[in-house]
C-alpha positions in Angstrom: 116.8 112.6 100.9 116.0 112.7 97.3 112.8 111.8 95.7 110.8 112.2 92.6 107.7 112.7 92.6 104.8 111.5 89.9 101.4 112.5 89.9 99.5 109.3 89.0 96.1 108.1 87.6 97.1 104.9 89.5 100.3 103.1 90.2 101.3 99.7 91.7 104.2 97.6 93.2 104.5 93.7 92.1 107.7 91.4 93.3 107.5 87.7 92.1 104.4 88.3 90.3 102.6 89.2 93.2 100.7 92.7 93.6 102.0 93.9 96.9 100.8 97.5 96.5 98.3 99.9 94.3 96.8 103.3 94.5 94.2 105.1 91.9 94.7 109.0 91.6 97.1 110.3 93.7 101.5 110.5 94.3 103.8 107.9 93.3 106.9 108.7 95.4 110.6 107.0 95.1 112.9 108.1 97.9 116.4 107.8 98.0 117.9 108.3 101.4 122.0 108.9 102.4 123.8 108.4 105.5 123.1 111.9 106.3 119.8 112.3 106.4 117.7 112.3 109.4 114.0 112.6 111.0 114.3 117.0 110.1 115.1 115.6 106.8 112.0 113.5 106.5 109.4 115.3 108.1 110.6 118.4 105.5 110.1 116.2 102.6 106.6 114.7 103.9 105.2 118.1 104.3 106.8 119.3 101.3 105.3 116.5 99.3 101.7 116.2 100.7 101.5 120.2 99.9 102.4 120.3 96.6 99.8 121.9 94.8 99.8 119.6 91.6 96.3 118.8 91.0 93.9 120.6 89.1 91.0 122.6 90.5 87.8 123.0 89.0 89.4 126.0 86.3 91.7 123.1 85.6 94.4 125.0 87.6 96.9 123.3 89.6 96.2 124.2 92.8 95.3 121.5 95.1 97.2 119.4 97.1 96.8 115.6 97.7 95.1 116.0 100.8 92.5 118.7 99.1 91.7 115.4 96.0 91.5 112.9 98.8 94.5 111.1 97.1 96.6 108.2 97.8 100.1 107.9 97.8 102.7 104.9 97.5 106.1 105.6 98.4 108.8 103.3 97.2 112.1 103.4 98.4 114.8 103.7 95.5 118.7 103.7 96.6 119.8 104.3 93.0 118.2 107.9 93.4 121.7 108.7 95.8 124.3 108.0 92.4 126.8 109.4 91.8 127.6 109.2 87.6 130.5 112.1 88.0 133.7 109.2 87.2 133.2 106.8 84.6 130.0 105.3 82.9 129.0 103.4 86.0 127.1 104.5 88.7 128.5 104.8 92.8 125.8 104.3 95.6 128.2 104.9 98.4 125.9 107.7 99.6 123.0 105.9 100.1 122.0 105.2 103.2 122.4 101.6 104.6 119.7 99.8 106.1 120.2 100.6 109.6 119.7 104.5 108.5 117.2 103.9 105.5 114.8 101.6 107.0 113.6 103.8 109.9 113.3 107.1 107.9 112.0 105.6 105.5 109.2 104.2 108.0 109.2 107.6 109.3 108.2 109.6 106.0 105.5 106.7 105.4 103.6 107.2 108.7 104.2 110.9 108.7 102.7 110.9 105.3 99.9 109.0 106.7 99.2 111.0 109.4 98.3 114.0 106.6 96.5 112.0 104.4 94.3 109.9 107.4 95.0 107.1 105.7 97.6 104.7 105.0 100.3 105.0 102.6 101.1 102.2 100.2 104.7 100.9 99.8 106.6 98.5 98.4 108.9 95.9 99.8 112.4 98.1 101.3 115.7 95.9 99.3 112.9 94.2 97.3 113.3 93.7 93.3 109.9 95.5 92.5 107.9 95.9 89.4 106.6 99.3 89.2 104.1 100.4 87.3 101.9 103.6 86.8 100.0 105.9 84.5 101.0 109.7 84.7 99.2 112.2 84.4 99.8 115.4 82.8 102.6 113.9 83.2 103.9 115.8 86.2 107.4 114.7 87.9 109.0 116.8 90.4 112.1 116.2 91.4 112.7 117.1 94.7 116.1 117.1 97.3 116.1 118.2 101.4 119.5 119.3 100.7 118.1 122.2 98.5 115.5 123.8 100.7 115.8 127.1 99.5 
């Protein structure tokens, strides 16, 4: 799984004009999943992401997680974050994951992630042509891959 992470004033997910998803302060998330990936992968990256200590404390450090800010998250799933640009000028997906893999781990990290929070995560629509928008801040994106877990 592959996913970048943006820590976000607020963020939000429109398809066909229609708001389907928003959060104020907290972690905009796009995940890319690949054939290979499975629920180890997923429950790595949940707990991985929910720790980060990205948020400032009250010495404006960053040291607080989103569970420490009381912060929301919405997690959108993003295919084109598996491509491969090593031949040519176009992109390959061939890595990423088809629906019958991608759908339930993506479901997976989105309840897990709930589960830490206590509240719902916000996502978009999986296969959807989405509009997403959001404010960093800092900016801060991290960049972040279960198949480097060292």
């Amino acid at each position: 799984m592959r996913s970048v992470v943006q820590r976000v004033a607020h963020a939000s997910v429109t398809i066909n004009g229609n708001c389907v998803a928003s959060i104020g302060q907290g972690l905009l998330v796009l995940l890319g999943i690949e054939d290979a990936d499975n629920e180890e992968d997923a429950d790595w990256l949940c707990r991985k992401i929910t720790g980060l200590r990205i948020f400032d404390d009250e010495n404006g450090v960053m040291n607080r997680n989103l569970p420490d800010v009381g912060g929301e998250m919405l997690v959108v799933s993003q295919f084109t974050l598996m491509a491969s640009y090593r031949k040519g000028c176009r992109p390959s997906y061939v890595r990423a994951a088809g629906h019958a893999v991608a759908i339930p781990l993506y479901e997976s990290f989105c309840r897990k992630a709930g589960e830490i929070l206590g509240k719902p995560v916000q996502t978009g629509e999986f296969g959807a042509d989405m509009k997403v928008e959001l404010l960093n801040d800092g900016p801060v994106t991290i960049c972040i891959d279960t198949k480097n877990k060292e």
